[in-house]
MIDOSE-1310 file (N, C-alpha, C; in nm, 2 decimals, decimal comma, always signed):
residues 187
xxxx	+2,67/+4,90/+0,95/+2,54/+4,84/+0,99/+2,49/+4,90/+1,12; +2,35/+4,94/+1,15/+2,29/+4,98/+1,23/+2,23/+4,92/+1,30; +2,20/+4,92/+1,42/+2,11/+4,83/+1,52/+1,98/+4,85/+1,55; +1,86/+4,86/+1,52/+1,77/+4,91/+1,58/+1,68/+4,84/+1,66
xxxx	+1,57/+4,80/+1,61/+1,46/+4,76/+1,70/+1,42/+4,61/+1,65; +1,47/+4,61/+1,55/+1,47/+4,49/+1,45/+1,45/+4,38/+1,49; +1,39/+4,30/+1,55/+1,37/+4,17/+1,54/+1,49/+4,05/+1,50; +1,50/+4,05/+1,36/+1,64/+3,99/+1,33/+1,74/+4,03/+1,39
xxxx	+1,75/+4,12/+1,40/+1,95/+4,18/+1,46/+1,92/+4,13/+1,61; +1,82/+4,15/+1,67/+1,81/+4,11/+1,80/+1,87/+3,92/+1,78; +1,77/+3,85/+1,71/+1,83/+3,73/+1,72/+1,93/+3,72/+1,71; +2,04/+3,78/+1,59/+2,20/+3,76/+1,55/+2,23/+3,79/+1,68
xxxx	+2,23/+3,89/+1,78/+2,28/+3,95/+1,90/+2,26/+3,81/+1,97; +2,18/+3,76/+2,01/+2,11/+3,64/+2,08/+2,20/+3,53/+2,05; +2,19/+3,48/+1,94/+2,27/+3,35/+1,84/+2,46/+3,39/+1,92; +2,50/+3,52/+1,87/+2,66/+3,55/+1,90/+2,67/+3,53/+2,03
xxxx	+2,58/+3,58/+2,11/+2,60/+3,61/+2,26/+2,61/+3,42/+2,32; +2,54/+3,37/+2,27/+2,53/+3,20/+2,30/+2,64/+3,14/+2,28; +2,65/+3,15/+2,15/+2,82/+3,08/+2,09/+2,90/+3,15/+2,15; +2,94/+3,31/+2,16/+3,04/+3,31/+2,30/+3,12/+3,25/+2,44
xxxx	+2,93/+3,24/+2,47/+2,94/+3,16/+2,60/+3,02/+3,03/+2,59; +2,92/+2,99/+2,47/+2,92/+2,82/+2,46/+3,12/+2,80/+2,43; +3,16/+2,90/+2,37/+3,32/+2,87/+2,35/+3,40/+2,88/+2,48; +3,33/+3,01/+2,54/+3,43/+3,01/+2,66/+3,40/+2,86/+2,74
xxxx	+3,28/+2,82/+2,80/+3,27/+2,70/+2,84/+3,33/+2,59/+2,81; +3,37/+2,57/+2,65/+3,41/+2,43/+2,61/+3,57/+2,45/+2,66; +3,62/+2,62/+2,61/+3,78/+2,67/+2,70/+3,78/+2,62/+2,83; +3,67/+2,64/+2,88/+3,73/+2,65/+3,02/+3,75/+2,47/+3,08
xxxx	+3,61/+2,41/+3,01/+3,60/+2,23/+3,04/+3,76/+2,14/+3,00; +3,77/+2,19/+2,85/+3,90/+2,18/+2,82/+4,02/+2,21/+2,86; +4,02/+2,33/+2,97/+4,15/+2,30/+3,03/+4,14/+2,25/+3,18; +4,00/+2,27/+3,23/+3,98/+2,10/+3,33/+4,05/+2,02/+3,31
xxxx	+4,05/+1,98/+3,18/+4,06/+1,81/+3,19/+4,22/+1,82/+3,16; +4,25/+1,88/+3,07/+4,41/+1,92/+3,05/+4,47/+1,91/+3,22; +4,43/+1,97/+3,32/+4,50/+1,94/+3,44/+4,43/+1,82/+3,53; +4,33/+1,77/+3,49/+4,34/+1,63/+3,52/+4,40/+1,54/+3,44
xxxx	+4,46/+1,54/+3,36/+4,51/+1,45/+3,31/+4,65/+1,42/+3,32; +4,69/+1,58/+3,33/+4,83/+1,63/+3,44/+4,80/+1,56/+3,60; +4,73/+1,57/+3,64/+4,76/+1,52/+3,76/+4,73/+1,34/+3,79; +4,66/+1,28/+3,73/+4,64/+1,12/+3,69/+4,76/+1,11/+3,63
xxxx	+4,84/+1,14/+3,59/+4,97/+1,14/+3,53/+5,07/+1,15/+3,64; +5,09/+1,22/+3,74/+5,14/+1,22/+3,82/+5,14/+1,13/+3,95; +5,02/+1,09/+3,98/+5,00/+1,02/+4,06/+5,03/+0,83/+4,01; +5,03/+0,85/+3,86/+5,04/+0,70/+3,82/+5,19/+0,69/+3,77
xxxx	+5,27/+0,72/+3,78/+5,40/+0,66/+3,76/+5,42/+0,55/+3,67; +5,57/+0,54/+3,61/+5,52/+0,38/+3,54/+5,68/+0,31/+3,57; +5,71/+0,35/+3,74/+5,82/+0,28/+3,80/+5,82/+0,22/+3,89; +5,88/+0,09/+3,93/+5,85/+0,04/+4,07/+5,95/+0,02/+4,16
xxxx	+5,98/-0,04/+4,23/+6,12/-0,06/+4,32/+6,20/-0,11/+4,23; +6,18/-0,19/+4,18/+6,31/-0,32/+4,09/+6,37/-0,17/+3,99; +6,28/-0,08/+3,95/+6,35/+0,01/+3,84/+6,43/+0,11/+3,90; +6,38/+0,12/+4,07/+6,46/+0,22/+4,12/+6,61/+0,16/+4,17
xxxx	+6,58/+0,03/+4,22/+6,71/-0,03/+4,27/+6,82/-0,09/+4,17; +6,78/-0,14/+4,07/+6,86/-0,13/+3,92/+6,95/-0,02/+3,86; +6,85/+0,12/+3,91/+6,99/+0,21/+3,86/+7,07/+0,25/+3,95; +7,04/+0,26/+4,10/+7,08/+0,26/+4,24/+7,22/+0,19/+4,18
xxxx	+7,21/+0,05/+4,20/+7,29/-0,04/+4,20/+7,38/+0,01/+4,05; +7,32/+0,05/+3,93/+7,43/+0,06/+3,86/+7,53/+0,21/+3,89; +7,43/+0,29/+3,96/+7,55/+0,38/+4,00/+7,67/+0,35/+4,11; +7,62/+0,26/+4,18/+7,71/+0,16/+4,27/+7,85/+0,12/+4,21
xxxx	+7,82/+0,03/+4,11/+7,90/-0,08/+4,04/+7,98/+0,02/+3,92; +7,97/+0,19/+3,87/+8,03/+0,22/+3,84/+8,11/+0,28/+3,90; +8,10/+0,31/+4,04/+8,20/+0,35/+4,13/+8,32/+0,25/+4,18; +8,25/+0,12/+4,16/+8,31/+0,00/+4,19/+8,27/+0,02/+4,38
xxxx	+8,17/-0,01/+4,39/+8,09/+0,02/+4,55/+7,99/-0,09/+4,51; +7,99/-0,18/+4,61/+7,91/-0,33/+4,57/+7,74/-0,27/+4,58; +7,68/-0,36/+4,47/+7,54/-0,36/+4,47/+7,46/-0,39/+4,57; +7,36/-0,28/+4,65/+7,28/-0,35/+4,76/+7,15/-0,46/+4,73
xxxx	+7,20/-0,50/+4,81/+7,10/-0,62/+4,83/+6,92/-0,65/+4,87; +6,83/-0,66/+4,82/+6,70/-0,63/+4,88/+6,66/-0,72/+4,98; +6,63/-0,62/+5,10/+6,61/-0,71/+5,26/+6,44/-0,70/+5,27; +6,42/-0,81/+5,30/+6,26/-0,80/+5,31/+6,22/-0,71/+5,43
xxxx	+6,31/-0,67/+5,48/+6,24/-0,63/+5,67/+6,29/-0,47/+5,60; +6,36/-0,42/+5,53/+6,37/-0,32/+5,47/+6,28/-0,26/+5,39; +6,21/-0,38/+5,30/+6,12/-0,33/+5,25/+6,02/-0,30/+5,28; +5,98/-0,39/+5,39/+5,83/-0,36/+5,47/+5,84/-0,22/+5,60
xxxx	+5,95/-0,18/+5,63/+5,98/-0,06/+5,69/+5,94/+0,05/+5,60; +6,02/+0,07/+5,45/+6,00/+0,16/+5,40/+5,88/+0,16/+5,32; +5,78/+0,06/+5,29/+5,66/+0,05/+5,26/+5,56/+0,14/+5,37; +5,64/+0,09/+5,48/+5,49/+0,17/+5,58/+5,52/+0,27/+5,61
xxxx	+5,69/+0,37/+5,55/+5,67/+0,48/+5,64/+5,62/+0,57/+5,47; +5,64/+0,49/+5,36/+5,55/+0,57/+5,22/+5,44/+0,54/+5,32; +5,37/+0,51/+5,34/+5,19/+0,49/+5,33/+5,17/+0,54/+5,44; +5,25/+0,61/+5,55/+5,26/+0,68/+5,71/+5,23/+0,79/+5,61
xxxx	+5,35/+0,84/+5,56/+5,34/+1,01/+5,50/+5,26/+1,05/+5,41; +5,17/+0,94/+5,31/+5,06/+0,98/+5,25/+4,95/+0,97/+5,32; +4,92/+0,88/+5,42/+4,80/+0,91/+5,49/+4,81/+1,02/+5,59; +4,92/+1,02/+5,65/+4,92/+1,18/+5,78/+4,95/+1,26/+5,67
xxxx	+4,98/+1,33/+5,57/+5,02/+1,43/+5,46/+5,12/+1,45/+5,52; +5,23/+1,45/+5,48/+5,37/+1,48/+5,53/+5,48/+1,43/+5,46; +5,55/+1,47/+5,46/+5,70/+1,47/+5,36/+5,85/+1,49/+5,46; +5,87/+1,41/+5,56/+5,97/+1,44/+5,66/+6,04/+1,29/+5,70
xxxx	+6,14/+1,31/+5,76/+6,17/+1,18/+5,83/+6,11/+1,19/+5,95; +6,07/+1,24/+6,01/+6,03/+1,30/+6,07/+5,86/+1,26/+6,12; +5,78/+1,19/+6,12/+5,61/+1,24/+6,14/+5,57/+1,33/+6,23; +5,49/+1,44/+6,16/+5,42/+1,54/+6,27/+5,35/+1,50/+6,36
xxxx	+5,26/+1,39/+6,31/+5,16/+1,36/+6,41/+5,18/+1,25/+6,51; +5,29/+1,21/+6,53/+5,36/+1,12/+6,62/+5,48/+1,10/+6,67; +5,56/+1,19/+6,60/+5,72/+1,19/+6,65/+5,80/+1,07/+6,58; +5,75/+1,01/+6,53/+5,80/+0,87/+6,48/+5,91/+0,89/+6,37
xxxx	+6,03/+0,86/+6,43/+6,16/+0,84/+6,31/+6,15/+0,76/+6,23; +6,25/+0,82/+6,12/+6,23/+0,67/+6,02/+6,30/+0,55/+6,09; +6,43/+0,56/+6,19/+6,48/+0,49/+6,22/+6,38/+0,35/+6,27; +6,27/+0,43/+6,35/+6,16/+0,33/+6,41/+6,13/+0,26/+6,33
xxxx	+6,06/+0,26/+6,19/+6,01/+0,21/+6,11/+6,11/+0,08/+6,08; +6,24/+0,11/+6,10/+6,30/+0,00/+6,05/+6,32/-0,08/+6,17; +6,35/-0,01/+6,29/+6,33/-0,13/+6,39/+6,20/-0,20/+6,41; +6,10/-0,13/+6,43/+5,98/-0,17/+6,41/+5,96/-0,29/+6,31
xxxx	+6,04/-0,35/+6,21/+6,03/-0,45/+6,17/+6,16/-0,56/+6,20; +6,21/-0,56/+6,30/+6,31/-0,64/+6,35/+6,45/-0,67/+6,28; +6,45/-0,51/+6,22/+6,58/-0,51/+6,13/+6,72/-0,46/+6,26; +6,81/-0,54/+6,35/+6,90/-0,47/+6,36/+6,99/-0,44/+6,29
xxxx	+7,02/-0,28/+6,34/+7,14/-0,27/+6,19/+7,25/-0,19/+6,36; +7,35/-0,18/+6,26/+7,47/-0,09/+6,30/+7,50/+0,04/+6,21; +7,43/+0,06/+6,09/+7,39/+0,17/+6,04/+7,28/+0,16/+5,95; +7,25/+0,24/+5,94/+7,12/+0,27/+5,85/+7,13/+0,41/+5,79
xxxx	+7,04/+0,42/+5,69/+6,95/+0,58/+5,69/+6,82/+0,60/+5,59; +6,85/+0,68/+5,51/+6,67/+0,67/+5,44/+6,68/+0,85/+5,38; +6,66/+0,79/+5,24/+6,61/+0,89/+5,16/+6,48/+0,90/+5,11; +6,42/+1,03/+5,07/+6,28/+1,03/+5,04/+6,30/+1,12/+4,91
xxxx	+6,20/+1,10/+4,83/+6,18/+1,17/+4,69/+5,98/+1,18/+4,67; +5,97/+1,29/+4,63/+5,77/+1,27/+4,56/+5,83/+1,34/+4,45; +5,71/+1,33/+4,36/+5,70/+1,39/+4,20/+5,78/+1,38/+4,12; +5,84/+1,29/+4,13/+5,91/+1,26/+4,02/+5,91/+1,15/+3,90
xxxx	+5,88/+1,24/+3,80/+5,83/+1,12/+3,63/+5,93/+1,01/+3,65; +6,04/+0,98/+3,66/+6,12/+0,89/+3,63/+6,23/+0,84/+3,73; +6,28/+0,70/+3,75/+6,37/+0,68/+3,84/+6,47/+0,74/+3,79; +6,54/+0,78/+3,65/+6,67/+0,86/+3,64/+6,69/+0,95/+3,68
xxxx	+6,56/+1,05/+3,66/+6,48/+1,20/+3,73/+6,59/+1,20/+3,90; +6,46/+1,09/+3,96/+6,50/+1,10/+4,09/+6,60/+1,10/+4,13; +6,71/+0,98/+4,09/+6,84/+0,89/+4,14/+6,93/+1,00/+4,13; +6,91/+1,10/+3,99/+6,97/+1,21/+3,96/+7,00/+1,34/+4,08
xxxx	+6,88/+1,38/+4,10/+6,83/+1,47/+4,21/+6,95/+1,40/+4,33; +6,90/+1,30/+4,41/+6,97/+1,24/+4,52/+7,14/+1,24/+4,51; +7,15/+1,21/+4,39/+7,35/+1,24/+4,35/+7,36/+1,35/+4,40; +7,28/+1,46/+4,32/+7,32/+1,60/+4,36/+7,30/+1,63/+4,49
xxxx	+7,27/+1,61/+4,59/+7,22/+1,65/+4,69/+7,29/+1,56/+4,81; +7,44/+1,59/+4,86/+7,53/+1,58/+4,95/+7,47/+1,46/+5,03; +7,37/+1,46/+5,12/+7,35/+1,36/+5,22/+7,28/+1,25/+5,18; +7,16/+1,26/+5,05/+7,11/+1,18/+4,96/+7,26/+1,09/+4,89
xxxx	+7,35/+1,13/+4,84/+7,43/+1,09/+4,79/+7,52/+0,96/+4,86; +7,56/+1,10/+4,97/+7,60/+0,98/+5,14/+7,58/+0,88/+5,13; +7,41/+0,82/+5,14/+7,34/+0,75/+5,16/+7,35/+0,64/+5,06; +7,32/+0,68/+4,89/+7,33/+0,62/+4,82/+7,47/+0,54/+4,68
xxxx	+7,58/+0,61/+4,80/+7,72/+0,57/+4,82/+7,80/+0,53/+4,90; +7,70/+0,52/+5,00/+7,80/+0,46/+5,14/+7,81/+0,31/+5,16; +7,94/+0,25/+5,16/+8,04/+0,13/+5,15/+7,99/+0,06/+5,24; +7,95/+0,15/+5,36/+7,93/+0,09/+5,51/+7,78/-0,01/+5,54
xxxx	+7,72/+0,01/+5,40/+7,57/-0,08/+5,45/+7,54/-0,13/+5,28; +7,51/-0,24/+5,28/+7,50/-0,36/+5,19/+7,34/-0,40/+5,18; +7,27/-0,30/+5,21/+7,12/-0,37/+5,21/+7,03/-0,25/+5,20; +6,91/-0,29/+5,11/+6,84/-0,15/+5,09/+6,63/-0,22/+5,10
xxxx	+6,58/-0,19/+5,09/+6,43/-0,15/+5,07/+6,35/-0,02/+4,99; +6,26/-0,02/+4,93/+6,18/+0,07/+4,93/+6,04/+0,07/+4,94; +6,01/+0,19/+4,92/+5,87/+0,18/+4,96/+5,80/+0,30/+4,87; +5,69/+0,23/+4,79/+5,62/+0,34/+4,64/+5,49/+0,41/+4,71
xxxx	+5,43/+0,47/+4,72/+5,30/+0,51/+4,70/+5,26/+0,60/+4,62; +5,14/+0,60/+4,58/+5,07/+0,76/+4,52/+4,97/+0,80/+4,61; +4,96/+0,89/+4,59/+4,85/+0,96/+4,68/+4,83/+1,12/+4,65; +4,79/+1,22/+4,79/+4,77/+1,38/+4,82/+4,92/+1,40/+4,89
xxxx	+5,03/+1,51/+4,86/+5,02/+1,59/+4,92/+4,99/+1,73/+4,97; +4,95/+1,74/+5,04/+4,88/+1,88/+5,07/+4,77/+1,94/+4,97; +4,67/+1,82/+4,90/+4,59/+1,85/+4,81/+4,67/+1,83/+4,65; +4,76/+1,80/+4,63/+4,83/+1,81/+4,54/+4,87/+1,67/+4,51
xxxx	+4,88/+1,59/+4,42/+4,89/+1,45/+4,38/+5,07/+1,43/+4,36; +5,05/+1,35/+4,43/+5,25/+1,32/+4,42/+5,26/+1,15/+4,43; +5,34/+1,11/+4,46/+5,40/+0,98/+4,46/+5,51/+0,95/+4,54; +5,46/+0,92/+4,68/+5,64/+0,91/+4,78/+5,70/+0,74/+4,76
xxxx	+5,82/+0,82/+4,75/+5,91/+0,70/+4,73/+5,98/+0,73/+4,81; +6,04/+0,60/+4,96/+6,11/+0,64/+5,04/+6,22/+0,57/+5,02; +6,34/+0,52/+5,04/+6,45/+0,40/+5,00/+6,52/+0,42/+5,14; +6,57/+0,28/+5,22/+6,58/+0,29/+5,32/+6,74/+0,19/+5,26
xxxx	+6,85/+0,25/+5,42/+6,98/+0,13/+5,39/+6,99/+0,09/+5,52; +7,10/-0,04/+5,52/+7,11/-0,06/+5,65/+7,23/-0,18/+5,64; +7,33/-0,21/+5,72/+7,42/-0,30/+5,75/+7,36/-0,34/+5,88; +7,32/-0,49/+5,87/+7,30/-0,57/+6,02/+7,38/-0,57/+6,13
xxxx	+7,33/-0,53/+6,23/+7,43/-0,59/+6,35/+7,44/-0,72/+6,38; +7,57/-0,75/+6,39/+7,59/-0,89/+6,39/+7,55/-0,94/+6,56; +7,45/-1,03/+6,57/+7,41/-1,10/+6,67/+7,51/-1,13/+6,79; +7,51/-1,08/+6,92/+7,60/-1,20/+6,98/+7,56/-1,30/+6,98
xxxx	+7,49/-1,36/+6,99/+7,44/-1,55/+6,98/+7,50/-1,60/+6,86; +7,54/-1,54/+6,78/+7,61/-1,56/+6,62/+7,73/-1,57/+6,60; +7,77/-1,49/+6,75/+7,93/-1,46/+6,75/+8,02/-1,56/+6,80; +8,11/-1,62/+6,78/+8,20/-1,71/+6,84/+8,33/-1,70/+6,85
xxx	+8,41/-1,70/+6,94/+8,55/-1,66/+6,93/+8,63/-1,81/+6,96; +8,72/-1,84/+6,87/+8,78/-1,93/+6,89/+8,97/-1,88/+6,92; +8,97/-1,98/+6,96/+9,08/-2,04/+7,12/+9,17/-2,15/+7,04
């Protein structure tokens, strides 16, 4: 077939050239939404503390290492240092924009301890996911094996990091210092 000056073939040219467009467009709208739906997916999780401290605790109890206990002054520590590192964007124990340790956060809410520490995790679909990761990883592990502190918190958010949709989950431990006003020595 030949092209000429034709009137018709111009249209057919016209008609192809449209539906081209029109497909790449629907391609390209369509994988829009394909990564928003990836990322609304990411940012919505479908776990909360109780799912994270349940498998915590059952990795505990098969080591035979007692179950921690949820401290409210724990949890309001590790609540505000999730919602510190999603609003400053940051992922540290550490904050950039103030120098602020995690250790603060837990004093900051009138938790004395004699030990503590604090693990952090983002992006992750699942508490097995996560708890898994933290096993592997020496000082996460430390933390989430260590005999020496009986008391835990955490702290969920979603949000940006660095433009990028994540979910920080911080989990904080700690064994109380025992009070001297509490202390009594008997004679």
């Amino acid at each position: 077939m030949t092209f000429g000056t034709n009137k018709q073939e111009f249209k057919l040219i016209k008609i192809a050239t449209i539906i081209c467009g029109m497909s790449i467009a629907a391609f390209v709208f369509f994988l829009f939404q394909a990564n928003q739906v990836q990322s609304v997916r990411k940012t919505q999780v479908g776990y909360e503390a109780v799912d994270l401290h349940s498998v915590i605790n059952r990795e505990r109890i098969q080591r035979d290492i007692s179950p921690l206990l949820v401290n409210d002054k724990l949890m309001a520590a590790a609540q505000e240092k999730a919602e510190d590192m999603q609003k400053n964007n940051y992922f540290s124990h550490i904050s950039p924009v103030n120098g602020k340790a995690w250790s603060e956060f837990i004093k900051d809410n009138d938790y004395t301890y004699k030990e503590a520490g604090e693990n952090l995790a983002n992006g992750y679909d699942s508490v097995e996911e996560m708890v898994e990761a933290w096993l592997n990883s020496p000082s996460h592990r430390e933390n989430l094996l260590n005999e020496s502190v009986s008391e835990t918190g955490f702290g969920i958010v979603s949000g940006d990091l660095n433009n990028y949709p994540t979910t920080f989950v911080v989990q904080v431990f700690g064994e109380q210092q025992a009070e001297e006003a509490n202390v009594i020595q008997l004679r």
